[in-house]
ZAFI-762491 format. One line per 3 residues: number of its first residue (from 1); their letters; for each residue z, x, y of C-alpha. Coordinates in nm, 3 decimals. Last residue first. Example, Ala and Ser with C-alpha at 12.3 -4.5 7.8 and 13.67 -1.06 7.14 Angstrom:
<nodes>
2 = SA = 0.714,1.367,-0.106; 0.780,1.230,-0.450
</nodes>
This chain:
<nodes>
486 = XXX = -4.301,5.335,0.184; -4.219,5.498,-0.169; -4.525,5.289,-0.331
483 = XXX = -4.803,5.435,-0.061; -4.763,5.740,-0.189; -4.789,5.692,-0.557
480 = XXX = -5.128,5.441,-0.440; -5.220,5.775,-0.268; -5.230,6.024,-0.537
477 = XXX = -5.441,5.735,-0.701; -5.681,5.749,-0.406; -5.708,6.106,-0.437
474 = XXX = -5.745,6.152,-0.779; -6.020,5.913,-0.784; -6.203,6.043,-0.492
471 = XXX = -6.206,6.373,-0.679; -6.335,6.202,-1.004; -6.648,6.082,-0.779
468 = XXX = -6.699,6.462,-0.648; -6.724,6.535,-1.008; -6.495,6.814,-1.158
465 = XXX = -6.549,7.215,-1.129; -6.566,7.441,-1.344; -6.301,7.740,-1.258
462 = XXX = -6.483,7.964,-0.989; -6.299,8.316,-1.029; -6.430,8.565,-0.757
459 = XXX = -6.183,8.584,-0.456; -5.877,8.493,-0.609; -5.912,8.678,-0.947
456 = XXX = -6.015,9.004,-0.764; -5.703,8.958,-0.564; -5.497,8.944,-0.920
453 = XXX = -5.675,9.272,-1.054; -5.613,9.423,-0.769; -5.241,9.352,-0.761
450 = XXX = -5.183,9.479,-1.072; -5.383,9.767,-0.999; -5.178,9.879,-0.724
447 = XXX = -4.819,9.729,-0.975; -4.959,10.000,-1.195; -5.014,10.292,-1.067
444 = XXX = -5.345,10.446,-0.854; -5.518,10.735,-0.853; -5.927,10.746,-0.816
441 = XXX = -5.992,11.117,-0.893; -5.629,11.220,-1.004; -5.689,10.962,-1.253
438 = XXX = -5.996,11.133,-1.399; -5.842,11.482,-1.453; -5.471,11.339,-1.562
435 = XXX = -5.717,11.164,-1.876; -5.775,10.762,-1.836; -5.564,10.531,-2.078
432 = XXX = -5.471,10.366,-1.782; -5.304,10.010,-1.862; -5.468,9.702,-1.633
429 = XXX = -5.774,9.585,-1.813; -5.654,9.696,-2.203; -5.898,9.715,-2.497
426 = XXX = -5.740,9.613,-2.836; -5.842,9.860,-3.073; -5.966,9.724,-3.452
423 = XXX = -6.219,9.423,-3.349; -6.382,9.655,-3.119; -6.386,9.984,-3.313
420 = XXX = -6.566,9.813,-3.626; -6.902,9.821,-3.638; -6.970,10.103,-3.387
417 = XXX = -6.703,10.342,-3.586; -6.851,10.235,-3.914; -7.202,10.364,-3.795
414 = XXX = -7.036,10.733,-3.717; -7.062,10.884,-3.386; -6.708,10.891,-3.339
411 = XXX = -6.621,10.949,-3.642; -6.601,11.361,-3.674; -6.683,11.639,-3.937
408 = XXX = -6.373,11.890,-4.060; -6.367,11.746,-4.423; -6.620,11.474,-4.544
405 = XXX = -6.820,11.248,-4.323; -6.987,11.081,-4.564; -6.683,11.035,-4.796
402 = XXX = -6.490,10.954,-4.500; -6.726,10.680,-4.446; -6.765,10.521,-4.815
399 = XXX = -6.358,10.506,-4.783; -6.326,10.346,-4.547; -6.067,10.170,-4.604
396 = XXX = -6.104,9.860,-4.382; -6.433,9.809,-4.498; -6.280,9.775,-4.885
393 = XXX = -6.052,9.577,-4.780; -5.684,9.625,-4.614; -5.676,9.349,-4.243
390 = XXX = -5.419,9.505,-3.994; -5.139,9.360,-3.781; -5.252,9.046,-3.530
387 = XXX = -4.862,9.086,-3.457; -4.929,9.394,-3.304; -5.250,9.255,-3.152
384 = XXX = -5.078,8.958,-2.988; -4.828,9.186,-2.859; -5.096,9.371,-2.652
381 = XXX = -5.295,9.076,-2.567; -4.971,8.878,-2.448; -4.902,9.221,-2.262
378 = XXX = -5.214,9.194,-2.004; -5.143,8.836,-1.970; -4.815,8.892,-1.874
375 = XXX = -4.890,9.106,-1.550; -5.139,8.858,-1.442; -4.905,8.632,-1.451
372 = XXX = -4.696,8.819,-1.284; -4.890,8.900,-1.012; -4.966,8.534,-0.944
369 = XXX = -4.595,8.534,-0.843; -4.273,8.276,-0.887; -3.904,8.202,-0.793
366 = XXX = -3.603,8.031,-0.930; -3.717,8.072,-1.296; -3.469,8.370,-1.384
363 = XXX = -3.588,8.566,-1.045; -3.909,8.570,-1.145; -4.129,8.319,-1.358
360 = XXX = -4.495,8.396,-1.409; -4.552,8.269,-1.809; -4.243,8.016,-1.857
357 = XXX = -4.366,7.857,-2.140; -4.421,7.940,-2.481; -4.578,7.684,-2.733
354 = XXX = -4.597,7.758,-3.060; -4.335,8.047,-3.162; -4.478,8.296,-3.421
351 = XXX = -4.187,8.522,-3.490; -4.396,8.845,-3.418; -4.530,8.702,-3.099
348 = XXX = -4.244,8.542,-2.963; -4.022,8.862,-2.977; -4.360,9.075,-2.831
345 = XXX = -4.317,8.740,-2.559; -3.969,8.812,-2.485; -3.959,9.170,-2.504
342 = XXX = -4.271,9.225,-2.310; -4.118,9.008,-2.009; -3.811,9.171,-2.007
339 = XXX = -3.948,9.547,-1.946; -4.252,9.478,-1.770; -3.994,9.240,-1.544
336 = XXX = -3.763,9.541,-1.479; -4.029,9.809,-1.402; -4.163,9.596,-1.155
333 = XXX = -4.320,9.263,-1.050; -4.026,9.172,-0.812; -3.711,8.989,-0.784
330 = XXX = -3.626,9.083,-1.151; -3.457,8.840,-1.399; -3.785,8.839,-1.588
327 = XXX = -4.005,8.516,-1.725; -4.311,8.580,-1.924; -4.147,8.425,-2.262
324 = XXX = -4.023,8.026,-2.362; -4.044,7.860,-2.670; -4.164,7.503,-2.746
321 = XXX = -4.182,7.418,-3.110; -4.389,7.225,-3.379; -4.213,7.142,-3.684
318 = XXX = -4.250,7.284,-3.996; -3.864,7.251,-4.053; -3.793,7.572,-4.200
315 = XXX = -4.078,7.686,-3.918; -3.892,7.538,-3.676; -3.534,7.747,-3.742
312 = XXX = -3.687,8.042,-3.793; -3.869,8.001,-3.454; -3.493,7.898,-3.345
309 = XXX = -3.442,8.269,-3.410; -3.698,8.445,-3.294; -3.599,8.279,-2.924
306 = XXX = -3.251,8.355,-2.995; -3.320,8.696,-3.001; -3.526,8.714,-2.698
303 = XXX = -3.241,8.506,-2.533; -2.939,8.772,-2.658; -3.138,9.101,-2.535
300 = XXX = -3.120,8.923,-2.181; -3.397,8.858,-1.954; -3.374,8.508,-1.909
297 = XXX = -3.025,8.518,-1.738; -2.828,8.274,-1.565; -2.577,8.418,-1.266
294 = XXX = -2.214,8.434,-1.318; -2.216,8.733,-1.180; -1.979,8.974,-1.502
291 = XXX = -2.054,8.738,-1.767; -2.431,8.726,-1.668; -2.536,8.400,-1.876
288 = XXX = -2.765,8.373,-2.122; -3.041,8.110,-2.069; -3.086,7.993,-2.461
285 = XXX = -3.404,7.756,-2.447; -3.382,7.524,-2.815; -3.717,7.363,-2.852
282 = XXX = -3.850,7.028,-2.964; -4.231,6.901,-2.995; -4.272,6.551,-3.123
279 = XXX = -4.591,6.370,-3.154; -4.528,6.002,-3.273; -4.541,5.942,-3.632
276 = XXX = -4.306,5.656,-3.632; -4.299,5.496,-3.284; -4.019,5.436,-3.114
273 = XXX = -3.749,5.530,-3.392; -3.955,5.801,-3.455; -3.899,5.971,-3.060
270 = XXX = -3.528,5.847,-3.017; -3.514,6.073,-3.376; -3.627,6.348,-3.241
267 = XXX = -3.491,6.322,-2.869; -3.111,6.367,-3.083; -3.279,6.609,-3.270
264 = XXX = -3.313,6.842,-2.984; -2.973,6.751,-2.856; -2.792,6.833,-3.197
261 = XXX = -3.040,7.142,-3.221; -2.870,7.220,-2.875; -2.555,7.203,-3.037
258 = XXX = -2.622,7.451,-3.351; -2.830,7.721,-3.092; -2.538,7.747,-2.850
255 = XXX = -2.292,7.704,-3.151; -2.477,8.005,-3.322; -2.544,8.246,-2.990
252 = XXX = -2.155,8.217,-2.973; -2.076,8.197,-2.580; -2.018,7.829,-2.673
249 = XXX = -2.252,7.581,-2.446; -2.240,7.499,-2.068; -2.100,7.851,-1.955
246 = XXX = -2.050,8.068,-2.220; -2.379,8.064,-2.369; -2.662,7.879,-2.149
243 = XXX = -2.784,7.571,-2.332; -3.162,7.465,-2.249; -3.290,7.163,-2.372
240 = XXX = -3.677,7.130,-2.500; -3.864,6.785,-2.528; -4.233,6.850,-2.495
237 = XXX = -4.407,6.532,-2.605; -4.772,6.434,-2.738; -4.963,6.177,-2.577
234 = XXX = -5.028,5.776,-2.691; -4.920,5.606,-2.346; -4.636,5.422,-2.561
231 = XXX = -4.515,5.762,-2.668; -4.467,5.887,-2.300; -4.342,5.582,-2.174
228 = XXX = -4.101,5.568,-2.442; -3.987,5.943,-2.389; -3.988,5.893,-1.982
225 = XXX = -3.733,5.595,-2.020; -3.516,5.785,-2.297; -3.531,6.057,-2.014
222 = XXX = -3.460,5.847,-1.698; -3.118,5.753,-1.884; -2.965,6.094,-1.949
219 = XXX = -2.909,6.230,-2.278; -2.553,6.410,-2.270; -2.459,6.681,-2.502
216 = XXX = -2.347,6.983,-2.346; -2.559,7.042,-2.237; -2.801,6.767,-2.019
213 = XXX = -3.094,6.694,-2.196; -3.409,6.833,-2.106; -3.706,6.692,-1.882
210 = XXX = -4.026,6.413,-1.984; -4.287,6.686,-2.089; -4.559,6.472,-2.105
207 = XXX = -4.859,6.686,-2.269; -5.210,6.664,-2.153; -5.548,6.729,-2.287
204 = XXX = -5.552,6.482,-2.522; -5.833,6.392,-2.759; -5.853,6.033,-2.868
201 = XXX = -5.558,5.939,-2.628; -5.747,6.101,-2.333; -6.073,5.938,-2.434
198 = XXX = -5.920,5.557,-2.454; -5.706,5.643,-2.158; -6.076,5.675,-1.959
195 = XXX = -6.337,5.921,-1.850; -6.092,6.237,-1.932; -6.080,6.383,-1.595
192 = XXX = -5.984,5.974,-1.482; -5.777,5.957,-1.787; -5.594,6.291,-1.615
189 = XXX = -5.509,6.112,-1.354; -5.414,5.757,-1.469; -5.183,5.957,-1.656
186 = XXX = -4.991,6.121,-1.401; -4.991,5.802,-1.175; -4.815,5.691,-1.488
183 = XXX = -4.585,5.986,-1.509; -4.506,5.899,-1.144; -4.359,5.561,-1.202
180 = XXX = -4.202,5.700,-1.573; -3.973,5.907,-1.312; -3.939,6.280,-1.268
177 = XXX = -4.241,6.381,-1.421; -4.319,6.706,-1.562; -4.693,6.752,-1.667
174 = XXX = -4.832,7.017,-1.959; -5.188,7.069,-1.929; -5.455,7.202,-2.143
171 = XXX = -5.648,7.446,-1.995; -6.017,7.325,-1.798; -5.836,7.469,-1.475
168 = XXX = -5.857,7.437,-1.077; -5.974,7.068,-1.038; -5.685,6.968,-1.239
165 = XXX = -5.349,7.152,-1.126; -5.343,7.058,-0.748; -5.341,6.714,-0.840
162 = XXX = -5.103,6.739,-1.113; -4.876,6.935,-0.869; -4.866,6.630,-0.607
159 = XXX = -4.830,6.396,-0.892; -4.490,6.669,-1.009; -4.418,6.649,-0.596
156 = XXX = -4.360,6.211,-0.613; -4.023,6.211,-0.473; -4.047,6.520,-0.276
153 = XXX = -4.215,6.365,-0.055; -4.455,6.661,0.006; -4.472,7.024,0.135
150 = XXX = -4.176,7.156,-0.033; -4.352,7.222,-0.426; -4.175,7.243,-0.750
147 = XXX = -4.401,7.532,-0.876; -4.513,7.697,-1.182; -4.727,7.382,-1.221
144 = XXX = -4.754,7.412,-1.601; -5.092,7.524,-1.746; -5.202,7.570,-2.115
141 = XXX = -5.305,7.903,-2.320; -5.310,8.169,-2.148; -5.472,8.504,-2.304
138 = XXX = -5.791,8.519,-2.132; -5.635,8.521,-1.762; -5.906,8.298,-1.559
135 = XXX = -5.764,7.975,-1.613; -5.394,8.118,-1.534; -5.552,8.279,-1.207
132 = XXX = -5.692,7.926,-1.112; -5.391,7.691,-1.175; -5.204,7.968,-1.004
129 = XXX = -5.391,7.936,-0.729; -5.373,7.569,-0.692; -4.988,7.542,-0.758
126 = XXX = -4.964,7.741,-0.458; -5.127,7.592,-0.220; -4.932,7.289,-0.291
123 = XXX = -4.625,7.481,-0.147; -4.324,7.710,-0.311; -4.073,7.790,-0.047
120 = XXX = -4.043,8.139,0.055; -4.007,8.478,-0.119; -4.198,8.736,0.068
117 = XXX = -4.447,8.974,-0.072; -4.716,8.917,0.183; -5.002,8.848,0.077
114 = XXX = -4.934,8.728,-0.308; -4.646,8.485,-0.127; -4.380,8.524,-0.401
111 = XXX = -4.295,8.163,-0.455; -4.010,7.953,-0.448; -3.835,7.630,-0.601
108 = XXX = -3.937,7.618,-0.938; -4.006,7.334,-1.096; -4.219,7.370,-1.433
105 = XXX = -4.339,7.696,-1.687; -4.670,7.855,-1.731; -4.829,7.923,-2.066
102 = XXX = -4.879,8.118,-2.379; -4.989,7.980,-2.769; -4.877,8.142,-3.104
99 = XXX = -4.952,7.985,-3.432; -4.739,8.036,-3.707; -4.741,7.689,-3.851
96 = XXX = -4.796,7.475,-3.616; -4.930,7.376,-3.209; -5.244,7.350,-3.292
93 = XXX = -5.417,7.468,-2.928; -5.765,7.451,-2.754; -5.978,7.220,-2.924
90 = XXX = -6.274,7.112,-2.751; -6.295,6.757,-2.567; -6.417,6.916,-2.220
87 = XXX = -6.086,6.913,-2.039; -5.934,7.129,-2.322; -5.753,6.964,-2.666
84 = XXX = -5.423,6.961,-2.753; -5.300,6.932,-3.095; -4.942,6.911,-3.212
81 = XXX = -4.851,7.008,-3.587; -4.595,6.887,-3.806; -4.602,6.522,-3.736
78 = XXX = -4.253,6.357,-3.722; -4.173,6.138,-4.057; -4.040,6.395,-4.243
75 = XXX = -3.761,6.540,-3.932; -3.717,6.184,-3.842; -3.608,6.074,-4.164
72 = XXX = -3.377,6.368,-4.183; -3.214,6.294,-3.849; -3.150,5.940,-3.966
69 = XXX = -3.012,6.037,-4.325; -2.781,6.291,-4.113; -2.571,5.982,-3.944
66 = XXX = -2.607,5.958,-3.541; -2.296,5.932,-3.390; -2.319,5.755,-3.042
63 = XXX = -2.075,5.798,-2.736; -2.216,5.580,-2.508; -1.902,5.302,-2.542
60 = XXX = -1.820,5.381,-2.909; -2.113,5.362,-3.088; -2.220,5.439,-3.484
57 = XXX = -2.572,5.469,-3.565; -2.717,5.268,-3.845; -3.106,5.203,-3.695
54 = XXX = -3.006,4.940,-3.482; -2.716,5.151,-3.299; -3.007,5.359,-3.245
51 = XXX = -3.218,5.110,-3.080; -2.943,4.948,-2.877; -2.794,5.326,-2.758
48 = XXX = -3.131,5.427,-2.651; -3.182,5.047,-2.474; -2.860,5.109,-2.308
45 = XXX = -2.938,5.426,-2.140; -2.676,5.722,-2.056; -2.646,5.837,-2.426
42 = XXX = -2.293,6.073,-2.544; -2.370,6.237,-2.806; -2.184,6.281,-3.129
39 = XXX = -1.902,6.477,-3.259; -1.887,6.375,-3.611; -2.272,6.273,-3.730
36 = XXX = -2.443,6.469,-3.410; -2.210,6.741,-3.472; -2.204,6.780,-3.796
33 = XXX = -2.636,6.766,-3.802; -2.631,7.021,-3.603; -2.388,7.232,-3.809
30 = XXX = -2.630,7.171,-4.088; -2.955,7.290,-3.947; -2.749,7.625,-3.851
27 = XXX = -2.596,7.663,-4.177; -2.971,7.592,-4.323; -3.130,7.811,-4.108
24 = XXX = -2.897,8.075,-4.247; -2.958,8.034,-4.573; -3.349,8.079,-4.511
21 = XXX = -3.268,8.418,-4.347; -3.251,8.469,-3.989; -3.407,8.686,-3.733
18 = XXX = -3.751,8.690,-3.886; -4.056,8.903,-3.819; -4.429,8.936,-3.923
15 = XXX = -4.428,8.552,-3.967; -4.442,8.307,-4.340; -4.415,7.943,-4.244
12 = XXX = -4.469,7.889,-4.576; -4.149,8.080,-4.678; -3.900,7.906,-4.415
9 = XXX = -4.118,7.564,-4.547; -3.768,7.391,-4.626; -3.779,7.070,-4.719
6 = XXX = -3.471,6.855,-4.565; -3.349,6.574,-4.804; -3.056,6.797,-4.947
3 = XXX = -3.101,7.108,-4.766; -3.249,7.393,-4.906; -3.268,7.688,-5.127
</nodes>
C-alpha cells in the first residue's frame, strides 16, 4: 500500500508495537495533505509566503495552500536520519529508524526547589543542576533547559540557559531561542565549546529548536525567521506543534493528529525550500485537555496513544521525530507521576519514537524537579529493556546447560549464569528487590530513595569540565546579548 509519490517504510520501520496500521497512516498522511492543499495555513511572514508562493503555492492575503506535490518533495528530499554528536566529537544520537533517545524539555516557569519542596520561580541555578543530574542519569540522552528562568532580562533567558547548560553536561543540546538575535549568541556559544562554527557544523552538538506553530494553523513570523537562521547556520531542527483536543484542535485524536501534520509539514517544506537536504525533525505533541477543568493534560491515556501513533506515522515516512514522555500532571514525584510517566515513555519505547522530550516536567510542563528526572531515568532503563525483548540462539537456549544441569539441580552457580545474567536482567538503582527481612533492616520507600539518589548526584557528580579560556568566552558573549537590549 501507499501513497502515490509517498514511500511507505511502515514495514521497515518495523517496532515491538503499533497503534495504526499502514492504511491508516495513509488516511492520516492524506487528510494532512487536504488540508494544507484546501484549507490552508495562514503564514505571518512575507518572505514564507514569497518563497512558497514561488514554489506553486496558492495565496490569498496569508492564507497559503500548499499543493501535495510540494509536501511530497519535501518529505523525499528531507534527510531521514538526524545525527548529533557529544561535546567531544563522538556520536551520541541517530535520530531514525527505530531508535529511541530521552531528554529534557524547554520553558517552564517553576521549579520544585530539591530542598525544600516548594514550587517557586525557576532560576539560573536551576538550569545548572539539572544540566548536571541529566549528565549523570545513564539513560538521557540530550539536555533542554527544563527551565524558563526569572532571574534575568527575560529577553535574552534561553542565552542565559545555554550558559548554564554547557559547562555542566557533554549531552547533546537542544536550544530554544526566542529571536534569531539570541539564537546567534546561541551559536557563537556552543562554536566556542566546539573550537569554531566550522567544527560545530562538521559534528553538531546542538539542535535549534526554533518554537511550534500556533494551532490551529498559524505559522508565526519569528519562526520562519528562526528556521532560516537555523538552516543557514548548518544545524539540525526540532520543529514540533502541539494541538490539544477539544480546545485548539478537534477533540477527535485523528483531526488533532491530521492538522498538526498540516503544521508539521507546513515547517517541512519552509525547511527544503531553504535549503534542500536540510535536517528536519517534526513532531505532532497531543496535550489532552481535562473536559471537566479545562486544564491541559500530559498524562492522559489519549497522549500516550497518540504518541505511538504519530511514531507510525514517522516511520511510514522515515523521517526523524520528536516525541515527548517523563512529564506527569502530578504536583509531586508520587504515585501519580510513576504512573504517567512510565506510560508515556514504555508507549515511546515500544513504538520507537526518536527524540523524546519533556524528561522532569510536573504539573503538565508548568513546573519542574531533579527528582523526577531521576525518577524517569530509572524507568527509561526498565522500558528500554522490554522493548530491548529477547535474542533466540543457540546460547540463548541453553540447551547444553540444562542438559548439564539436568532435573532438580540449580543455575546459579552454573558458567552460563556468569556469562550471561548481566546482559539478560536489567539491574535497577532505585526499585527494592530486597527480601521483607533485609528491608526491615535499613527501610525506606521510594520517593526516600528517590531523593537520595538525586542528593548523591549533587554532591558527587563532576561533569568534565571546559577551559577556563572557553568560560571567558561564554561570558563575554553572554554579555555582548546583554549589552544589545540597553
Amino acid at each position: 500500500m501507499s501513497i502515490e509519490g509517498i514511500q511507505s517504510f511502515y514495514y521497515k520501520n518495523q517496532t515491538k508495537y503499533h497503534a495504526v496500521s499502514e492504511a491508516e497512516c495513509e488516511q492520516l498522511i492524506e487528510a494532512a495533505l487536504k488540508v494544507m492543499s484546501e484549507i490552508g495555513l495562514m503564514i505571518k511572514n512575507p518572505a514564507a509566503i514569497e518563497r512558497l508562493v514561488k514554489a506553486g503555492c496558492m495565496a490569498q492575503g496569508e492564507i497559503v495552500k500548499i499543493p501535495a506535490s510540494l509536501v511530497k518533495a519535501a518529505i523525499a528530499s528531507a534527510p531521514s536520519e538526524m545525527v548529533l554528536y557529544d561535546r567531544n566529537g563522538n556520536d551520541a544520537i541517530r535520530a531514525g529508524g527505530t531508535a529511541n533517545y530521552y531528554g529534557n524539555g524547554p520553558t517552564n516557569p517553576s521549579y520544585n526547589d530539591f530542598e525544600t519542596g516548594e514550587r517557586r520561580p525557576a532560576v539560573r541555578a536551576d538550569v545548572a543542576k539539572n544540566a548536571l543530574v541529566s549528565d549523570a542519569c545513564p539513560n538521557l540522552d540530550f539536555i533542554m533547559g527544563l527551565a524558563q528562568v526569572s532571574d534575568c532580562d527575560q529577553r535574552i533567558a534561553d542565552v542565559v540557559e545555554l550558559r548554564e547548560i554547557l559547562p555542566n553536561t557533554t549531552k547533546p543540546i537542544i536550544a530554544w531561542g526566542l529571536d534569531v538575535d539570541n539564537f546567534k549568541a546561541e551559536v557563537d556559544m556552543a562554536a566556542a565549546v566546539a573550537g569554531g562554527l566550522g567544527q560545530l557544523r562538521e559534528k553538531p552538538f546542538l539542535a535549534i529548536f526554533p518554537g511550534c506553530p500556533i494551532t490551529p494553523l498559524v505559522i508565526n513570523e519569528l519562526l520562519y525567521d528562526k528556521l532560516a537562521y537555523g538552516i543557514d547556520a548548518g544545524l539540525p531542527i526540532i520543529w514540533p506543534t502541539g494541538p490539544q483536543p477539544g480546545s485548539t484542535s478537534p477533540v477527535t485524536l485523528a483531526g488533532s493528529i491530521s492538522m498538526g501534520l498540516a503544521e508539521v509539514f507546513c515547517g517541512l517544506v519552509l525547511s527544503q525550500l531553504i535549503k534542500e537536504g536540510s535536517v528536519f525533525v517534526g513532531g505532532v505533541v497531543i496535550v489532552s485537555v481535562d473536559m471537566a477543568t479545562s486544564q491541559s493534560s500530559y498524562g492522559s491515556p489519549e497522549h500516550s496513544l497518540a504518541e505511538s501513533i504519530v511514531a507510525d506515522i514517522f516511520h511510514y515516512l522515515d523521517l526523524p521525530m520528536f516525541q515527548t514522555g517523563g512529564v506527569t500532571d502530578s504536583k509531586a514525584v508520587d504515585e501519580q507521576s510513576a504512573i504517567e510517566v512510565s506510560m508515556q515513555i514504555l508507549s515511546n519505547a515500544l513504538s520507537g519514537g526518536h527524540l523524546v522530550h519533556d524528561v522532569g516536567f510536573m504539573d503538565a510542563a508548568m513546573s519542574a524537579s531533579l527528582e523526577q528526572i531521576v525518577l524517569c531515568d530509572e524507568v527509561i532503563g526498565y522500558a528500554r529493556r522490554i522493548a530491548r525483548g529477547v535474542e533466540i540462539n543457540k546460547n540463548t537456549l541453553a540447551f547444553d546447560a540444562i542438559k548439564e544441569i539436568g532435573a532438580g539441580g540449580q543455575f546459579l552457580t552454573h558458567e552460563h549464569t556468569f556469562q550471561n545474567f548481566r546482559n539478560e536482567m536489567w539491574r535497577p538503582t532505585l526499585m527494592d528487590h530486597r527480601s521483607y527481612q533485609s528491608w526491615i533492616l535499613d527501610p525506606s520507600d521510594m520517593r526516600t530513595r528517590i531523593h537520595n539518589k538525586t542528593a548523591g548526584i549533587l554532591a558527587e557528580h563532576k561533569p568534565e569540565p571546559l577551559s577556563e579560556e572557553v568560560i571567558k568566552e561564554l561570558d563575554a558573549i553572554l554579555k555582548r546579548a546583554e549589552d544589545n537590549l540597553k
